[in-house]
N, C-alpha and C positions, 0 to 999 in steps of 0.2 A: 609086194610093195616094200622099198625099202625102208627102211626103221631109218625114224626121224631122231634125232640126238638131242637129250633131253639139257645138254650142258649151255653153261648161258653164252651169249657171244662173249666170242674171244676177247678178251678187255674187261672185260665186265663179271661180276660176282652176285652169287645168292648171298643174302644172309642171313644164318640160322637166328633162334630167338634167345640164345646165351647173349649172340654180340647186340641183337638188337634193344634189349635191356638194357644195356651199357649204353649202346648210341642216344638212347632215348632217354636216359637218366642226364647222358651228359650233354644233350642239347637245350634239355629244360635246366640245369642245373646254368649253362652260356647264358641262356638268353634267358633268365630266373635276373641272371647281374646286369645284362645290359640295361633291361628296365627301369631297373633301380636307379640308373646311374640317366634315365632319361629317352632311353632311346626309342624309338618306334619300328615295330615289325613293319615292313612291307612284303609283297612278292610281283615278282616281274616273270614274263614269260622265257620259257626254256628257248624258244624259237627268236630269233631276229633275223632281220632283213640283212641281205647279205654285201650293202654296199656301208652299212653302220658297220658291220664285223671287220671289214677290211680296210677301212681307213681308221681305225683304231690305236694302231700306233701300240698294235700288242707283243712286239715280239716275235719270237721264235716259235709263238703260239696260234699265229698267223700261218705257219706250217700246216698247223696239226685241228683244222678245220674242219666238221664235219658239216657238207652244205645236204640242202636240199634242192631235189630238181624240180624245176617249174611243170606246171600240169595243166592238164586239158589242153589247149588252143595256144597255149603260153609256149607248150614243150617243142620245140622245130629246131633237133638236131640236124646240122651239114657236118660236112668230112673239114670243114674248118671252124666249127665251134670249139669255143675254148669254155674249162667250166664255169666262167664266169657269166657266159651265155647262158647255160644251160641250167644256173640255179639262181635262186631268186632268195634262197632262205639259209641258214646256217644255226646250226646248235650252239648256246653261245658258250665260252670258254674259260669264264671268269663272271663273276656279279658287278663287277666296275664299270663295266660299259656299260651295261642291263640299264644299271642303279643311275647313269648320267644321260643315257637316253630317257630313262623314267621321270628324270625330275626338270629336265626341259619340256616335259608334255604334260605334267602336273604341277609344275612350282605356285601357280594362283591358288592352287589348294595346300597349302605345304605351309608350318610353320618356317620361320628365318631364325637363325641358321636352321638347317632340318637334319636329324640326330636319325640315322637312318639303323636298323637291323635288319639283315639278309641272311637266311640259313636255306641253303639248297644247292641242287646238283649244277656241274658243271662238266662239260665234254669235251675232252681233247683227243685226237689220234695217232696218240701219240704211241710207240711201241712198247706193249706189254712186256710187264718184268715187275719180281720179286716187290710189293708195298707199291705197287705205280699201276692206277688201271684209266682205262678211258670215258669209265664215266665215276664224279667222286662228288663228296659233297665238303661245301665252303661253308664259312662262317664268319660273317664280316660284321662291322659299326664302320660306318663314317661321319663325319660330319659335311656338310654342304654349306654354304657361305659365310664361313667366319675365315677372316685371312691371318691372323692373329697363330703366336705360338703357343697358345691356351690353350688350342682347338687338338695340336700335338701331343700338352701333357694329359687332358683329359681322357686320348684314345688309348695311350700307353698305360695310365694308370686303369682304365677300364677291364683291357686285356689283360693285366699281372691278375687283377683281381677276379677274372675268370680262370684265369690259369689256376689260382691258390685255392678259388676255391672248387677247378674241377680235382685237386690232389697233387701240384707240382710246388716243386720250390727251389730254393736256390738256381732257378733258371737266369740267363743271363741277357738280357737289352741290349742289343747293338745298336746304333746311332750312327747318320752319317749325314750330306747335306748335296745335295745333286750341284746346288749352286757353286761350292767351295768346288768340288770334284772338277764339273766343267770347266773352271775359270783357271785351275792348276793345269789339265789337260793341256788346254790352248797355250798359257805361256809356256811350256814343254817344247811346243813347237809346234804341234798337232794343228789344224785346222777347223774351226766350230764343224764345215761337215762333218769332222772325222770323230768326234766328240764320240756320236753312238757308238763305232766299232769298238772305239777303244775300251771301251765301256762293257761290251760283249764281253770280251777277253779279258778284263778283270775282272769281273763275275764269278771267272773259275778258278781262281785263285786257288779256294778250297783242294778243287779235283786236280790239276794239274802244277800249280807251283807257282813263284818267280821264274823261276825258269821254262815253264811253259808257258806263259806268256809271255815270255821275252821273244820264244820261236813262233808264236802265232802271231805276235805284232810284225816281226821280219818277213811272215810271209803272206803278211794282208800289203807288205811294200813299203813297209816306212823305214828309215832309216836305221840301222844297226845301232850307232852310238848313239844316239836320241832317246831313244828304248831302253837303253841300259842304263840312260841318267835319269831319265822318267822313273822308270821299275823303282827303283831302288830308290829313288828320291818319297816315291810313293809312303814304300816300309816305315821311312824317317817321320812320316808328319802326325803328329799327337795334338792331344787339345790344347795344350798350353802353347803349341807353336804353331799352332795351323792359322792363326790371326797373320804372324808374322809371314807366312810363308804366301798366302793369298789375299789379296786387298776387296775382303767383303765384309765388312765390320757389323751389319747386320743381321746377317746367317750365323757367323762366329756367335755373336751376343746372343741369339734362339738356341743355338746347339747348346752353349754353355746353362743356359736356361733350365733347356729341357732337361741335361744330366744332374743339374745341382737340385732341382725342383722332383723329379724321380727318386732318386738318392734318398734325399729327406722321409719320403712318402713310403718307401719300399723299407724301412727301417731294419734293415740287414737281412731281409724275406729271400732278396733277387737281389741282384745287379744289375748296372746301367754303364754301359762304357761306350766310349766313341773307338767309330773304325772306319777309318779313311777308303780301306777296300772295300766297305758295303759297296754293292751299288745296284739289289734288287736287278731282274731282268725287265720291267715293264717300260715300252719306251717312254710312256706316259709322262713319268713322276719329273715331275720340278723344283722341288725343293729336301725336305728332310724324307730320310727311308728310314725303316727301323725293320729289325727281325730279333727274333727271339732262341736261344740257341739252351737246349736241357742236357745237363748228363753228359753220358759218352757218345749221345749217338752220333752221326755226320749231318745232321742237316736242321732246317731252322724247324722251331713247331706254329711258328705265327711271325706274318712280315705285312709290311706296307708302307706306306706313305704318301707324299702330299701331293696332288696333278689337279693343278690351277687349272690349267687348257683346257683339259677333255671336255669340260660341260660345255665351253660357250661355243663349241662347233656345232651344237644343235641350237642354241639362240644367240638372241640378237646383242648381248652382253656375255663377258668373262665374268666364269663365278668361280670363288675359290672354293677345293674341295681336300681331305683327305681321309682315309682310309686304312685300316689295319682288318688284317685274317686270321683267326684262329685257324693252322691245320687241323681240320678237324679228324679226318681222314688217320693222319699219321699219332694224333691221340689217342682215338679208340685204339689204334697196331698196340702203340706202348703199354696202354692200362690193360690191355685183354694177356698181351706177352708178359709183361710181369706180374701179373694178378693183385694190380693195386686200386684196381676200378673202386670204387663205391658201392654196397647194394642200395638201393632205392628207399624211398623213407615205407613206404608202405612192403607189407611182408607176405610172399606170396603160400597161400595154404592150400591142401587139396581136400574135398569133402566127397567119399564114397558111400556110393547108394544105391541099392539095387535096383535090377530094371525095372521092379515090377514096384516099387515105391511110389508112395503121393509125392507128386512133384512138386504139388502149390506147396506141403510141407520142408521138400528138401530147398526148394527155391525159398522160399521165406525164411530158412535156418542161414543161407548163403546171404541173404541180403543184408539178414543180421550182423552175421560177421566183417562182410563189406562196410556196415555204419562204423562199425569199431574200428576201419582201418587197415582191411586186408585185402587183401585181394584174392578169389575164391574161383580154384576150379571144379567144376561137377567133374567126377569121374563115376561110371559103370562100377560096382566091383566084380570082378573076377573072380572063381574059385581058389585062387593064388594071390588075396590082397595080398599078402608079404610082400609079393617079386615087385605088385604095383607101388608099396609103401616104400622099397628100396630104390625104384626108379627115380620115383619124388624127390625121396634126398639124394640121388646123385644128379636130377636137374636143377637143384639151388631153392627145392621149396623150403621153407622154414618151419612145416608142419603138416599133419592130416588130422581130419573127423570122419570116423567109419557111424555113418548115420544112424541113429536107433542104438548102437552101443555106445559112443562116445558122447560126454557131455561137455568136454572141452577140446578145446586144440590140444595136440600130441605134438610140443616141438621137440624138432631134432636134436638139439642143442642141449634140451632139459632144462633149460626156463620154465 
């Protein structure tokens, strides 16, 4: 028989109990602040129906879909089924749609507005590489029907202050406004269909340039010299002149809001700046985006923003919504790579006992320790406690009791 391979699907990873520590310290430590700040845990199922998944309005992430195929009496492959026939269900790819299919089917039970918490897996298949796998975990707040720009500073100031206090700082808030973007697009010359595309391709501002989006706009067929007044007129627009430059005096006056109202609040912690380039990939969003950008690295650690639409295509009204994500994913990468995680408030010890020991006593000496505040492994001892006492402190325990000899914790440290 051939030997099965014990490694995880391709995409996907184990995780030892170093990183799991850190994940678990830093999900309680997330959603320790969202609380505070009002919000409420839900959870929504991993599965959705696969006709909610596709008229979503997700993107590029509408690619990278993992369905499921219809069963029993449902299943009736031909040589012209397409997979749309043939699945019924899809793994969902984000918590935004979860969370707007969820509250069209529960709002009669739901406080108004409803202050949402979401932490859980999400599946994309998308192709595996270096910090990118296809199955990760999110971490969202939103709020649900408040239309107001209050609903924007309280999710930005919510996130900084899970940022600071999972260990980040000086990070920096980017700001933008879909509405200003859209309405400069169009007088550009662009046509409202054309609005998304254009939109794709300055996206990657970052990865390819002005100049590679000058060549990707030339070859989606819009006009050369249009593009090159666009680009470039793009670069030119800042906060003090982006009033002048688009006639939306209402967006401007929210944008300038959210930055002056941040600012104050962040009191030289972070930054808060506007960027005309934002423009998140979700096709969703209609009004303000924000992401958050640490350090040297290249990429955001937390984005979002506002998509009025998406809930009222499951009811019978428009309900305003928005949304920010802690990357939670690319957090843990950073804290574990530079070893600036946190350890946990409770201190992990090992208690050695031999086999043939009363357990009610070794278990009732653990329990004790446990009331004080630790967290207590039994270990067997070995004829080589030593090798096991050195293994302890090279997995981050903070101490041992060798039972019947020790009458205290042994920390490493010498505390």
């Amino acid at each position: 028989m051939e030997k099965i391979s014990s490694s995880p699907v391709r995409g996907t990873r184990d995780i030892l109990p170093e990183e799991m520590r850190v994940r678990d310290e830093l999900e309680h430590t997330i959603a320790g602040i969202y609380r505070a700040h009002g919000f409420s845990r839900i959870e929504t199922p991993a599965l959705e129906n696969i006709d909610l998944l596709l008229g979503s309005d997700g993107g590029d992430n509408l690619k990278m879909l993992f369905t499921v195929l219809k069963r029993g009496k449902k299943f009736k492959p031909t040589a012209e089924s397409t997979p749309h026939d043939l699945c019924d269900q899809g793994l969902r790819y984000d918590l935004t749609l979860p969370l707007s299919r969820f509250y069209a089917n529960n709002a009669d039970h739901l406080e108004a507005p409803f202050k949402a918490i979401q932490i859980g897996n999400v599946f994309r298949a998308e192709r595996p590489q270096k910090g990118r796998f296809r199955s990760f975990k999110q971490c969202d707040i939103d709020i649900i029907g408040d239309p107001n720009v209050t609903a924007e500073i309280e999710l930005i100031n919510t996130t900084a202050t899970a940022l600071m206090a999972a260990g980040f700082s000086d990070f920096t808030i980017k700001v933008n406004d879909r509405r200003l973007l859209t309405q400069f697009i169009i007088q550009a010359g662009f046509k409202a269909e054309d609005v998304g595309s254009v939109c794709i391709s300055l996206d990657k501002v970052d990865k390819i340039g002005t100049d590679g989006i000058k060549a990707e706009l030339v070859e989606k067929g819009y006009d050369a010299g249009m593009i090159d007044r666009f680009v470039d007129a793009v670069a030119d627009v800042n906060l003090d002149n982006v009033g002048d430059k688009v006639d939306a005096p209402e967006a401007v006056a929210d944008l300038k809001r959210v930055v002056d109202t941040i600012t104050r609040l962040a009191q030289g912690r972070y930054n808060i700046e506007f960027d005309f380039n934002l423009i998140r990939g979700m096709g969703y969003y209609t009004g303000e985006v924000f992401e958050v950008r640490w350090g040297d690295v290249g990429y955001s650690i937390a984005g979002g923003g506002r998509y009025d639409n998406m809930i009222g295509k499951y009811m019978k009204q428009s309900v305003p919504a928005v949304g920010f994500s802690i990357g939670f994913e690319r957090i843990v990468g950073l804290l574990m790579e530079r070893g600036t995680h946190k350890q946990g408030g409770r201190k992990r010890v090992a208690l050695f006992h031999q086999k043939n020991a009363d357990m009610v006593d070794v278990i009732e000496k653990a329990d004790s320790l446990r009331a004080e505040g630790y967290d207590v492994n039994l270990i067997v001892e070995k004829k080589k406690v030593g090798k096991q006492i050195n293994h302890c402190e090279e997995q981050g325990y903070a101490g041992f009791m060798v039972y019947g000899r020790d009458t205290d914790i042994r920390f490493f440290d010498g505390e």
